[in-house]
N, C-alpha and C positions, 0 to 999 in steps of 0.2 A: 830430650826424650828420656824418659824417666829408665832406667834401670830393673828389671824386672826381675832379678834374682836377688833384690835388696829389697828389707820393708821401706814402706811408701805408700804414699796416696796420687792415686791419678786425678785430675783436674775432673770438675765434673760437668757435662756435657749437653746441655736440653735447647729449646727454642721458643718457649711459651713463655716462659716467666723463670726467675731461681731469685733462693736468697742465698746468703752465705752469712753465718754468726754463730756462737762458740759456744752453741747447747744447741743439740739436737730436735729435742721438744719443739724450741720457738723456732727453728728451721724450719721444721712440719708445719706448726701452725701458720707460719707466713705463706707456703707453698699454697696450703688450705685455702687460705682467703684468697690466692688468685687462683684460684681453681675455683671459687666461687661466686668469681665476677668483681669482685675486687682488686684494687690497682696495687701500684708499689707502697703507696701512701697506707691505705691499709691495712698490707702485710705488714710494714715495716713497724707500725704503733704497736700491733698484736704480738711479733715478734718481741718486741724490746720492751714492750709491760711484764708481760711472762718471763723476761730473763730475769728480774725482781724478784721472780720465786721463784726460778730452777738457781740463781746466783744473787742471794741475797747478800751476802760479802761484796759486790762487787756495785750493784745499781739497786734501783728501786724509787718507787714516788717520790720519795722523800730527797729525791737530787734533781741533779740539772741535765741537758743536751742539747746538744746542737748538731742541724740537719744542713745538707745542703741537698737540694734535690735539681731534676732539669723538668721541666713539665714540657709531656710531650708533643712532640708537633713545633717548640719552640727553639730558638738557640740559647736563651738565658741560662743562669745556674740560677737561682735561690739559695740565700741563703737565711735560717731562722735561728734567730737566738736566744736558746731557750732556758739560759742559767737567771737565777736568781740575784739583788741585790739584798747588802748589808742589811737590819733592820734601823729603821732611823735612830735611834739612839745609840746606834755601837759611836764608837770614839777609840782613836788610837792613843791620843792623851791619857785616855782613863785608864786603858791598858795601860800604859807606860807607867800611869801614876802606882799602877799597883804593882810595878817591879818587873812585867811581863818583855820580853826582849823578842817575841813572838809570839801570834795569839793563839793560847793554847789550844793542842790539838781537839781534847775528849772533853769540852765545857761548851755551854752553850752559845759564848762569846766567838765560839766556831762556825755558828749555824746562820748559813743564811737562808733566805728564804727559796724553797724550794720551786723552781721553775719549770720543770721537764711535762706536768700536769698541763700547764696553760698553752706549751707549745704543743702536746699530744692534739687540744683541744681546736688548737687554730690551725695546725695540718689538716687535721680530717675536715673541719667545716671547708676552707679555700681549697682542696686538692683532692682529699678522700673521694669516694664512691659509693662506700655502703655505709658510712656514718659513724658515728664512733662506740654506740652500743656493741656493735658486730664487731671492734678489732676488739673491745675490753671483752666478749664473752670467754674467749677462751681462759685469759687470766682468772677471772671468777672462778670458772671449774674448775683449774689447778690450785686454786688457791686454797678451795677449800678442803678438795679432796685428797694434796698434796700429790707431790713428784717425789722420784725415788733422786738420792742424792748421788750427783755422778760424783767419779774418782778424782779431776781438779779438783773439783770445786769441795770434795770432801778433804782435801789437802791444805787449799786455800783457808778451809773453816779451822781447821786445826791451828793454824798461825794465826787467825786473827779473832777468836773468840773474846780472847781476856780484857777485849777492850769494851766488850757487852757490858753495859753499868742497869742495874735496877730491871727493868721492865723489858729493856731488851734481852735480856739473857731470859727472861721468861719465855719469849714470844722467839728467839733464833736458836736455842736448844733447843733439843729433843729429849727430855726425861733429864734437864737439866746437864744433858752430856754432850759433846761436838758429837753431828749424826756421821754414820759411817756410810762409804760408799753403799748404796741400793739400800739404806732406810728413809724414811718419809717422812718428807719436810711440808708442813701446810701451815697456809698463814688464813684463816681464816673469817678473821679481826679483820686481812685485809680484802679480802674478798668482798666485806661491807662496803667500804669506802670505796672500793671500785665500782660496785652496784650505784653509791647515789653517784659518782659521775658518770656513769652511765645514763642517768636517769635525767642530773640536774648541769649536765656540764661543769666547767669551771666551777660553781658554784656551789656543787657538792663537796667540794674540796678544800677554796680558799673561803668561804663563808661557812657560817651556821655551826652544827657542830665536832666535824673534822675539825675545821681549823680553832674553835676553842678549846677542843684539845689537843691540839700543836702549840698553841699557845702557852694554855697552864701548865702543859709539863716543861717545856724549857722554863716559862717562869718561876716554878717552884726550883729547879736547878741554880736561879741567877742570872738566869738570860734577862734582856730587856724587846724582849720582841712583843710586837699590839698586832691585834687583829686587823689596824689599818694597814701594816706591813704585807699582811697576807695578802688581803682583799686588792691591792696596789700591782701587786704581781703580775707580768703583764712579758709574753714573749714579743719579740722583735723583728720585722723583717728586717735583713742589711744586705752592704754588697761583696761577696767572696771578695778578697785579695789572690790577685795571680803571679805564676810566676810559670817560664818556659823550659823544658830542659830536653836535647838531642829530637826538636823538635814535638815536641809533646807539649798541651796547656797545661800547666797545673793550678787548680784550684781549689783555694783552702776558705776555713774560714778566720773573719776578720778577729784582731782582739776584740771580750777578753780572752779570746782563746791563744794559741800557741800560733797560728799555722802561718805569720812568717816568717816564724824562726825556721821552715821547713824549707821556704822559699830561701833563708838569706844561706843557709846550706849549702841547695844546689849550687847556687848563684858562685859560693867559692870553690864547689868541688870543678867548676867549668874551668879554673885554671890550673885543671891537673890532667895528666892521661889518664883517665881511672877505666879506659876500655882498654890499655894496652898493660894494666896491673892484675897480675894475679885475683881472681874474685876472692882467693880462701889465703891470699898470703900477706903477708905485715907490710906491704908496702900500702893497700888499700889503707888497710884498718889504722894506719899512724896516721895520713892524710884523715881521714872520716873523724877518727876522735879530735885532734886539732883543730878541725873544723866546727865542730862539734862544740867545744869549748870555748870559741870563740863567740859564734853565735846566739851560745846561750849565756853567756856574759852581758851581748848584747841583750840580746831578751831581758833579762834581769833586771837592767836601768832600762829600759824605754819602755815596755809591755803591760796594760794594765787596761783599765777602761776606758773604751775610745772616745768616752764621751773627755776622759780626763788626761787624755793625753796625747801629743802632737809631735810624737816622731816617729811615726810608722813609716814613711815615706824614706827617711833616713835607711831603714831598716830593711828594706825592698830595694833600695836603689845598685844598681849595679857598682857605684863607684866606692860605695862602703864595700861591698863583698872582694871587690880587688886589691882597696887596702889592706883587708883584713886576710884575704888568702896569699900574701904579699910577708906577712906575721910566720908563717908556717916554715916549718922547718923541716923538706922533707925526712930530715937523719936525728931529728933530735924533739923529744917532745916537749911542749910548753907547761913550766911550772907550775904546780899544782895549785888553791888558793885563788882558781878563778871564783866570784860570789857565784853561790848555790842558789837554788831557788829555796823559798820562803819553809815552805814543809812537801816533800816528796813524799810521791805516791807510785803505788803498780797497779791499783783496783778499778777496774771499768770495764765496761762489754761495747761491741760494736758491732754493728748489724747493717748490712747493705741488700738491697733487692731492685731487682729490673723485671718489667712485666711488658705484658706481650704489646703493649701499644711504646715500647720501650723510654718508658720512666722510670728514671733513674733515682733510687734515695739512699742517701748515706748518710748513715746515724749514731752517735755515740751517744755515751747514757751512764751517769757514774755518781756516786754518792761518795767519791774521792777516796780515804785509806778506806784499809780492808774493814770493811763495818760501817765506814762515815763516822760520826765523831761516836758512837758510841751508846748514843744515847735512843728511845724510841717512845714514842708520846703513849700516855698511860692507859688511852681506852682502845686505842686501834692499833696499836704497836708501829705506828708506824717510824720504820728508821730514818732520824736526819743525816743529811749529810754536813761533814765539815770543810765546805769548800771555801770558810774562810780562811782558815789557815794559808790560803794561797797571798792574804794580804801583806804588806809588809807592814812594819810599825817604825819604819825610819819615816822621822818629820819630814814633809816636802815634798815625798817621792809620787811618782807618778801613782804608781798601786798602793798609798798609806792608803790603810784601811779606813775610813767614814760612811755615816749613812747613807745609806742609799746607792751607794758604788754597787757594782759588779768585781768583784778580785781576778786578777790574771789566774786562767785556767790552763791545764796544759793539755786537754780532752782537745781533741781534732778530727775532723772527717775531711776526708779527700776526695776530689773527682780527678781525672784525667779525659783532657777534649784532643781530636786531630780533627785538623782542617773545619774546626766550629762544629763539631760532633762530639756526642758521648764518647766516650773510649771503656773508660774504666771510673767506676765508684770503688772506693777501698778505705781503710782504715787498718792502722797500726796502733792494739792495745798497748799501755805500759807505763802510766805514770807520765814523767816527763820524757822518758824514751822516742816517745811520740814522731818530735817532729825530724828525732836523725833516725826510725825509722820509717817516717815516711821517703825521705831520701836515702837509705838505706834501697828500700823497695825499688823503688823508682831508677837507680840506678843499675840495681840487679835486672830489670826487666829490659832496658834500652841500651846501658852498656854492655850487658853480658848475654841479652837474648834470652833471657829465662823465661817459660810460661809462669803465667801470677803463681799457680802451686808451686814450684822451684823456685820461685822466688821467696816467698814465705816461708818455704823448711829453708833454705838456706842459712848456716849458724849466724849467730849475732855476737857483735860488742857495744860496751857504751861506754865512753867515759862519763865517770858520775863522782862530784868529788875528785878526789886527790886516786880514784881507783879508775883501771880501764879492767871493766869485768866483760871476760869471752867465757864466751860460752865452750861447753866440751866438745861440738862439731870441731874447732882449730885443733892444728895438729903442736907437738912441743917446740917444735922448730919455731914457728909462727910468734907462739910465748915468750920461746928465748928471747927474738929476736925483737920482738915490743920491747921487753925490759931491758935491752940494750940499749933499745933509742932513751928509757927514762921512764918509761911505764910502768907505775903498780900494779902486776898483771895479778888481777884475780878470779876466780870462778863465783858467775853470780849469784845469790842466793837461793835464787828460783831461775826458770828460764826468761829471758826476757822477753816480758811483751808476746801478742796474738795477734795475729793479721788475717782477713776475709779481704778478698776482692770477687767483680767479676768484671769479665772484660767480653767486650760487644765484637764477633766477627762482622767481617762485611759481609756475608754468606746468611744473618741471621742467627747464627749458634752462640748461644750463650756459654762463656766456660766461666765455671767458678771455681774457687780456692777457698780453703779454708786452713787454720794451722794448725798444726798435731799438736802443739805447747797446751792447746786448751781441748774441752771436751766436744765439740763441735763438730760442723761438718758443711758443705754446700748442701742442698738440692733442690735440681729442678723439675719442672714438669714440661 
């Protein structure tokens, strides 16, 4: 129970329908469309198009996402994959020939082809209810007539501007200057392109002439991307990977994403007492980061495309997470110089809604660092993302980068089921942060009894690198007491990571969360 002589946010509380996602604006607008006879699927495209232009740092057309949803009435989860592959002629030779030891972040050799468009496209046809003109309207009229720039994301702009090259910096300034909190930002340019998908589906977008000018601006850059790349572009149904923890299902989605590095987590944190640890003291947080590191060690050699790689099973199995939580030391922490991932990221949004026939969608949406690579095509602005950089360029590897791959992502959406029920849709923002805060969450909620709001403000750490960065919620004590076990304890640069959930009473009541780190909010109707 929250504290009421402290700031804070209460959980928020309805039974029709709610979304939860980290701009206001597209929170409204999701509510909107199920208030106007539209499902989860609905809300949830209208939502997360429009975060594009309340948070264009962060997502936008020009990237990837992946949905899992439960369609109601049934027990399945869905899951859709909706990131894009390499362009056929990328080559990680050719890279390597040119000296590259990673594929550069801000070059078109970054860009894959953009996929979040065709999965928008084939949600609404299979699932939607009002079609897909009705969830793109709202984005149109923000777009063109611009949103006032909230206070994250006017922060967010500020760190990540200088990577704006040519045409972007024309089309994400404002009077050529990062906009300031409550001026207005309209992308206008893109308002078109949302019009012909509106108009012509898919087709507005990967054909004709949006996508010849996707095309000839990256290739005037040096990219090798064809029109047949575009036109090829094609989302995915798959099947989530599960994993159980204090009796809860949890359900992720499968590579290229992250989410069983979430699963192989919990799987080690079960051989600890983490319900009889301090929630806020260093005995958690030395186990969590160990774990942590481990995991994504693992991640790092096995994780990439599932069509190109064959040890995920490895990766989920209970008797790897024993050896591995078997590694941990609860008094001493593991040597720095675990492999990193390829290029890190913090930029992404995430948006969940339940509607009143209770269908459930969890959705992430990201054009990777802050900007995406940097660059935005010449007539429509639209910004690519660089979620190649997620490739590797070691010869052999499961994730070397070639055409037509998918690169390991570290974007993830979460469900939680009891007893073959919804429970909880959720997601945790942050880069690679991702999949130890989704067990992060998860354990704050069933070890400690937290409502998803308390769970969400509750402070964070990660080890990242050779650093375990906490957040200012930890007290000095906590600090000392990591760098005693061996911890580079730092303060992170920004806070880490955003988290939305909501969670399904048996009673009918909906409660949602949302995190105070970002500009957001629940609401329902």
């Amino acid at each position: 129970m929250r504290d009421f002589n402290f700031p804070g946010r209460s959980p928020v509380l309805a039974t029709n329908g709610m979304c939860a996602t980290s701009h206001p604006l597209a929170a409204k607008v999701a509510v909107q469309m199920l208030e106007a006879g539209g499902n989860a699927v609905d809300a949830a495209i209208a939502g997360a198009v429009l975060l594009g232009i309340c948070e264009p740092q962060m997502t936008g057309i020009g990237g990837d996402c992946f949905v899992l949803l439960t369609p109601p009435g049934e027990d399945r989860v869905v899951a859709l994959n909706g990131s894009g592959r390499a362009p056929a002629a990328l080559s990680a030779a050719t890279l390597r020939d040119q000296g590259h030891k990673t594929v550069p972040l801000y070059d078109p050799a970054a860009v894959t082809i953009p996929g979040a468009v065709d999965a928008f496209c084939l949600l609404s046809k299979d699932f939607g209810k009002l079609g897909l003109a009705a969830s793109l309207a709202p984005s149109i009229y923000y777009a063109e007539n611009g949103v006032p720039v909230a206070p994250r994301v006017a922060a967010d702009w500020a760190q990540d501007y200088e990577k704006l090259q040519g045409r972007a910096r024309e089309t994400y300034l404002v009077d050529g200057k990062v906009p300031n909190p409550g001026q207005i930002f309209a992308a206008p340019q893109q308002a078109k392109v949302l019009r012909r998908i509106s108009l012509d589906g898919r087709a507005g977008f990967y054909e004709g002439e949006v996508a010849e000018d996707m095309v000839n601006s990256l290739n005037a850059l040096g990219g090798n991307h064809t029109l047949d790349d575009f036109a090829a572009c094609a989302a995915e149904y798959t099947a989530p990977v599960t994993g159980s923890y204090n009796g809860l299902d949890l359900y992720e989605h499968p590579p290229n994403g992250q989410g069983a590095t979430a699963i192989l987590i919990l799987n080690m944190l079960k051989h600890f007492d983490i319900a009889g640890m301090d929630p806020l003291g260093a005995e958690r947080l030395h186990i969590e980061a160990e774990a942590t590191k481990l995991a994504y060690d693992a991640r790092n050699r096995m994780l990439g495309d599932l069509d190109h790689m064959d040890r995920l099973d490895h990766m989920l199995s209970l008797d790897t997470a024993a050896k591995l939580a078997a590694l941990i030391n609860p008094n001493k922490a593991l040597p720095a110089g675990l492999p990193g991932s390829e290029a890190v990221h913090k930029d992404t949004i995430y948006i969940t809604v339940v509607d009143r026939d209770r269908m459930c969608v969890s959705l992430i949406y990201s054009i990777f660092h802050g900007f995406g690579s940097g660059i935005a095509s010449d007539k429509f602005g639209i910004l690519f993302q660089n979620r190649g950089a997620g490739f590797t360029l070691k010869e052999g590897h499961t994730n070397e980068a070639a055409g037509g791959k998918r690169p390991m992502h570290t974007i993830i959406p979460a469900m939680l089921k009891k007893n073959s029920e919804p429970l909880m849709p959720f997601g945790v923002m942050g880069g690679q942060y991702q999949s130890t805060g989704h067990a992060r969450f998860l354990t704050n909620v069933t070890d400690f009894g937290m409502s998803p709001q308390e769970a969400i403000d509750a402070p964070r750490a990660f080890a990242e690198g050779d650093e375990l960065r906490v957040e200012a919620g930890y007290g000095d004590d906590v600090r000392a007491t990591l760098a005693d076990m061996g911890h580079k304890v730092v303060p992170p640069p920004t806070p880490i990571g955003g988290a939305q959930a909501i969670l399904l009473h048996d009673n009918g009541v909906l409660e949602g969360g949302s995190d105070p780190r970002k500009d957001g909010c629940a609401l329902g109707y």
